[in-house]
C-alpha positions in Angstrom: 266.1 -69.6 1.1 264.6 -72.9 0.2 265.1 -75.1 3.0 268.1 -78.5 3.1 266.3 -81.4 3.9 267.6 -83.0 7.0 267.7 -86.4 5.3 268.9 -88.7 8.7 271.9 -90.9 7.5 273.3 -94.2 9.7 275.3 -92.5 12.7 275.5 -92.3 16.7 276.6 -89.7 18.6 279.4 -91.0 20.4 279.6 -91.1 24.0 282.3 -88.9 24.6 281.3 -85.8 22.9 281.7 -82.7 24.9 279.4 -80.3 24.8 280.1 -76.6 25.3 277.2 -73.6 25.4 277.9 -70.4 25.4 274.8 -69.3 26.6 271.8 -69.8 29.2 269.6 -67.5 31.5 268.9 -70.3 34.1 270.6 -68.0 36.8 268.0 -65.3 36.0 265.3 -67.4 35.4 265.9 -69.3 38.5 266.1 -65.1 40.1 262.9 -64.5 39.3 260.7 -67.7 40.3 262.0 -67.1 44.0 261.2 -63.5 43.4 257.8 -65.0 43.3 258.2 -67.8 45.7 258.7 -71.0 43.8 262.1 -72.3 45.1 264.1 -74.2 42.7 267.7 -74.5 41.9 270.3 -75.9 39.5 270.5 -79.4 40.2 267.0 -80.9 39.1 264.1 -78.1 37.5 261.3 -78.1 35.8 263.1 -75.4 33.3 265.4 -75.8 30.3 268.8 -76.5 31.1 269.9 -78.6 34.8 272.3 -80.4 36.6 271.1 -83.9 35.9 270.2 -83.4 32.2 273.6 -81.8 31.8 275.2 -84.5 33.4 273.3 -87.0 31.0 273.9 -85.4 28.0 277.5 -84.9 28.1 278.5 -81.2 29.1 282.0 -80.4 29.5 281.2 -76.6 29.5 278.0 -74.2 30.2 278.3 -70.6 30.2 275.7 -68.8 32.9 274.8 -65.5 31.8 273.5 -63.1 34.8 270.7 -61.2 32.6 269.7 -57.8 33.2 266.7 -55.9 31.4 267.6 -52.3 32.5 263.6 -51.7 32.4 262.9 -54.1 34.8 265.3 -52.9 38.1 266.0 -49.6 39.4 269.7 -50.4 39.6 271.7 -52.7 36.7 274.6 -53.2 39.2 272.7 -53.9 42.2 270.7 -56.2 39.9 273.8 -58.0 39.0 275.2 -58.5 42.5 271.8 -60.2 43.2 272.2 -62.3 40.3 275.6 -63.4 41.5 274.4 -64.4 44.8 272.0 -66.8 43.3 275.3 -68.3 40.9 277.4 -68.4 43.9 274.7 -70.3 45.8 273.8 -72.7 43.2 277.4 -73.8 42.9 278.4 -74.0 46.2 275.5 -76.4 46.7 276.5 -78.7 43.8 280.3 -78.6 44.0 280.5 -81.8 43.7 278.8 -81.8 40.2 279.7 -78.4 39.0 283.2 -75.8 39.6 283.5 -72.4 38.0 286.6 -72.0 36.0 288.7 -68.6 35.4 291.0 -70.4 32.8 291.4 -72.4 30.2 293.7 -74.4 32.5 290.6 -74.8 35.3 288.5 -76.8 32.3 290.7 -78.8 31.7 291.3 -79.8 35.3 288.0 -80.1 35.7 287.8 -82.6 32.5 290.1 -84.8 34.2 288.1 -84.7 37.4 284.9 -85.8 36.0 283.3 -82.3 36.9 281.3 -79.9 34.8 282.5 -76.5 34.7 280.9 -73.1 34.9 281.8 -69.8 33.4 280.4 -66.5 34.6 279.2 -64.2 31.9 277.2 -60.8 32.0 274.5 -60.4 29.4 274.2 -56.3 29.6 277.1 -53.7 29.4 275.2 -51.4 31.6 275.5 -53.3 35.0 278.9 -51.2 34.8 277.8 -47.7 34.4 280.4 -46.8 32.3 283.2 -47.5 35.5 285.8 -49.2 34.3 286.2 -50.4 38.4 282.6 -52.2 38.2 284.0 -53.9 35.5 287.4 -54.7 37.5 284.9 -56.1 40.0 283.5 -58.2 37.6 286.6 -59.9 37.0 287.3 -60.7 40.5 284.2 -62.4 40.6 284.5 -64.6 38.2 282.9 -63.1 34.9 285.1 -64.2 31.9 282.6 -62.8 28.9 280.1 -59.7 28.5 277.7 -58.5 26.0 278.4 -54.6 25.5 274.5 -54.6 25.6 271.1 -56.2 25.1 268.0 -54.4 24.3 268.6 -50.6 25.0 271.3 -47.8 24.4 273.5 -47.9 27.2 277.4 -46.2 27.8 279.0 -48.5 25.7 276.8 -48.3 22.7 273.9 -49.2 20.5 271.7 -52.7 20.3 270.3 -53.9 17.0 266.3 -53.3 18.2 262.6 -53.3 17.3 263.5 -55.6 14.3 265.5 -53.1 12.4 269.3 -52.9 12.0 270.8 -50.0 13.6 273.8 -49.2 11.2 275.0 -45.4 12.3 275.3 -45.7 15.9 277.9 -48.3 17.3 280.3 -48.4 20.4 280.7 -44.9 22.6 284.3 -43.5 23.3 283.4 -45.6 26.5 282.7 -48.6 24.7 286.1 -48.9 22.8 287.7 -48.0 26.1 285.9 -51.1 27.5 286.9 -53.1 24.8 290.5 -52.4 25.6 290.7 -53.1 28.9 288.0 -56.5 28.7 290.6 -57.7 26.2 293.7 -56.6 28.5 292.3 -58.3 31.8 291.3 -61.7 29.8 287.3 -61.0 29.5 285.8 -62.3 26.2 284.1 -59.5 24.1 280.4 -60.5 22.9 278.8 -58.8 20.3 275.2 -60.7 20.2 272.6 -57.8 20.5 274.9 -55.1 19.9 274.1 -53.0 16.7 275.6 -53.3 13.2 277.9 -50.7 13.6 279.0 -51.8 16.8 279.9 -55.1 15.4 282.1 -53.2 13.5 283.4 -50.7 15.8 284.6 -53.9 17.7 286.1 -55.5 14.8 288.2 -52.2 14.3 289.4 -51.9 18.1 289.6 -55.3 19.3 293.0 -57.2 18.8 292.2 -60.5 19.9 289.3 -63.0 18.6 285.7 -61.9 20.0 282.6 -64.0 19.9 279.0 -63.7 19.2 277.6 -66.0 21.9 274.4 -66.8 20.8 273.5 -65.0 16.9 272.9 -67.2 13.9 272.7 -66.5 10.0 270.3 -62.8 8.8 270.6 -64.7 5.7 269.0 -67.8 6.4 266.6 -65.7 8.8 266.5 -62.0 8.0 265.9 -61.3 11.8 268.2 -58.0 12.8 270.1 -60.2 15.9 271.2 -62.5 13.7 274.3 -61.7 11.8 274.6 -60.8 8.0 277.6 -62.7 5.9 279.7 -59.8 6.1 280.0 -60.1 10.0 280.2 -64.1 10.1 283.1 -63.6 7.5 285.0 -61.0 9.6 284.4 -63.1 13.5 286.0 -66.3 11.4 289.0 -64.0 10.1 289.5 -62.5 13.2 289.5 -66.6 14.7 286.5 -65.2 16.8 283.5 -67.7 17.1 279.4 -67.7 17.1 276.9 -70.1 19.1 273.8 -71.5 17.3 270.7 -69.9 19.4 267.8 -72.3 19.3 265.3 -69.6 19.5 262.5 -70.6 17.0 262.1 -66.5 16.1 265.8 -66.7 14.9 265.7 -70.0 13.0 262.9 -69.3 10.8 260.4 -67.1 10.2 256.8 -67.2 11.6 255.3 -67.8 8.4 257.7 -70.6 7.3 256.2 -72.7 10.8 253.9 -75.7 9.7 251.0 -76.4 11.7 251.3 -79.9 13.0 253.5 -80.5 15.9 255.8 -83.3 13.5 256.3 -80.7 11.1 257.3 -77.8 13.0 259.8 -80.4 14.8 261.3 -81.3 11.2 261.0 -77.8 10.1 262.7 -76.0 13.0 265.2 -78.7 12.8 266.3 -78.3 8.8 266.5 -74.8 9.9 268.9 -75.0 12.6 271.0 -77.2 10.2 270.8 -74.8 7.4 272.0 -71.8 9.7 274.6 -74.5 10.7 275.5 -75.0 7.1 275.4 -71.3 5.7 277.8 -70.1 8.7 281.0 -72.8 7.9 279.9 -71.9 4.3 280.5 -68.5 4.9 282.7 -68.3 8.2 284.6 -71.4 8.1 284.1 -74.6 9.7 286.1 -72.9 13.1 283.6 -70.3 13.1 280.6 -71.9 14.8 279.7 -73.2 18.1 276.5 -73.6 20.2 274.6 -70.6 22.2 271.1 -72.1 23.4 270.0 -69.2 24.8 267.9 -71.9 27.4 265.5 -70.3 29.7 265.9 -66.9 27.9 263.6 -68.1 25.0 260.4 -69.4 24.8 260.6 -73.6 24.8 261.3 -75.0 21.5 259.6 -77.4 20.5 262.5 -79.3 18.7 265.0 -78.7 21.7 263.2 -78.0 24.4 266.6 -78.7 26.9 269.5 -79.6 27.7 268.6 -83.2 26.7 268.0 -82.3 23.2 271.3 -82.2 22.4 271.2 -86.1 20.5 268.8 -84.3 18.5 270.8 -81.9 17.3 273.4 -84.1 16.9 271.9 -86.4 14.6 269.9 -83.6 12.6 273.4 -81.9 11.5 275.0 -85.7 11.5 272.7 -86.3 9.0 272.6 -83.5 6.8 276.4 -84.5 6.3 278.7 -82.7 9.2 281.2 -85.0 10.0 282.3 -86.3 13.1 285.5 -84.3 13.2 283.4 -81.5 12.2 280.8 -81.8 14.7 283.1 -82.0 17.5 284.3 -78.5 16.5 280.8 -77.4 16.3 279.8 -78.9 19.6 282.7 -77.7 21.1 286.1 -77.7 20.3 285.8 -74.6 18.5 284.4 -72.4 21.1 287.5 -73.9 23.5 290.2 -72.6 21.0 288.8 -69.0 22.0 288.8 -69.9 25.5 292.3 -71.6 25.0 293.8 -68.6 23.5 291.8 -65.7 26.6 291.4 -67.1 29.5 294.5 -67.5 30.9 
């Protein structure tokens, strides 16, 4: 697809732009450098998305995602309790600066009291083991979305994998089940990673909107997590919603990359405004939102952290989004889904 050029027009972001991301790995990332004995923490880091950078560039919202790779831990739910400690620690620490919410209601609140807010999320089905009381427990912790997987087959279905589209094998009888009851106790259903025909299955059993926290356009990039037209027009008729992922491997592909540093920082970002552009085009302007994916991707070089977000900002400003329609990208749209599940 040939690429838009992101031709910069006059424009500022304004200072009251809220920004809501609907995903990072800083909890896990943070997991494994004290595995290794480096301490560091949420407020200030050396990593992709903090405290102080939040705070700087206008957050409202972040989702924290407690990441599991099933391959690396000898039990996913032990895992995930571990990963909870660290988020339960970080925000104690910082209550002053950051609160989880379990509503709509609580960011809004939080709005008002000039605090950022937090919300729990689960990136890998299997920390449940197929018991529909691990996922109860969940809840009462605090986790208001879930991926039904990441990389590997678990009890609730199939990922898309090893660069290929999986297209027979979707949700398990389990999976649906889980579907039902995420929906019925006020947990979001994510379908980034899961396989085509899971996307589907979910589309079929799910009643209420669903999002795809962190996928962007297999048309713009023909990478197998990203999702094809069909799927962006189904999650915007469903009212369902999709964040951006800034991972340069989902943007572009390899061979599209210029050498100098300038260029790839142009290139990756008419890419990220081209996915931008092809997912309204396809979806609806309600349809997209931002997922980072910060500190579960390799630093990119065009936005590298949470302080990039001017960047992005002017880079879709100036490829034409307006205001009113950047605020829904940056935002508002991912809060109508929260508005309408989290109660």
């Amino acid at each position: 697809m040939e690429q838009m050029p992101c031709v910069q027009k006059k424009g500022q972001r304004p200072v009251n732009q809220k920004i809501v991301d609907m995903h990072c790995d800083t909890v896990a990332e943070i997991f494994e450098r004290e595995r290794k004995g480096k301490k560091t923490g949420l407020r200030e880091n050396g990593l992709q998305l903090d405290l102080k950078r939040m705070e700087k560039s206008g957050y409202l919202l972040q989702n924290f995602a407690l990441f599991v790779d099933q391959e690396e831990c000898t039990d996913p739910w032990e895992r995930v309790c571990a990963l909870y400690e660290i988020y339960a620690r970080e925000l104690s620490c910082n209550e002053e600066k950051i609160v989880p919410v379990l509503s709509y209601e609580d960011i809004v609140t939080n709005e008002k009291t000039g605090k950022l807010s937090a919300l729990l999320t689960v990136e890998e089905g299997a920390v449940c083991k197929g018991e529909a009381q691990k996922l109860q427990k969940l809840y009462h912790m605090g986790v208001r979305m879930m991926t039904l997987t990441w990389n590997y087959p678990n009890e609730l279905g199939y990922p898309n994998r090893n660069g290929r589209p999986e297209k027979e094998k979707g949700l398990t009888e389990r999976g649906r089940e889980f579907v039902f009851w995420m929906e019925r106790m006020g947990m979001i259903v994510d379908v980034s990673h899961l396989s085509d025909k899971g996307f589907y299955d979910v589309l079929e059993c799910a009643k209420k909107p669903f999002v795809a926290s962190h996928s962007n356009a297999r048309a713009v990039c023909p990478c197998a997590r990203n999702l094809t037209d069909s799927m962006i027009r189904s999650l915007g008729e469903r009212g369902g919603v999709m964040g951006l992922n800034y991972y340069v491997d989902f943007l572009l592909e390899a061979q599209c990359i210029p050498r100098g540093k300038e260029a790839r920082i142009q290139a990756i970002l008419n890419a990220a405004v081209n996915h931008a552009r092809h997912i309204v085009d396809v979806g609806g302007m309600e349809v997209l939102g931002l997922g980072s994916d910060f500190d579960g991707i390799d630093v990119n070089e065009a936005l590298p952290g949470a302080q990039s977000v001017e960047r992005l900002w002017d880079a879709l400003h100036g490829a034409g989004f307006t205001q009113s329609q950047l605020d829904g990208i940056f935002s508002e749209n991912v809060l109508r889904v929260y508005r309408e599940i989290l109660k």
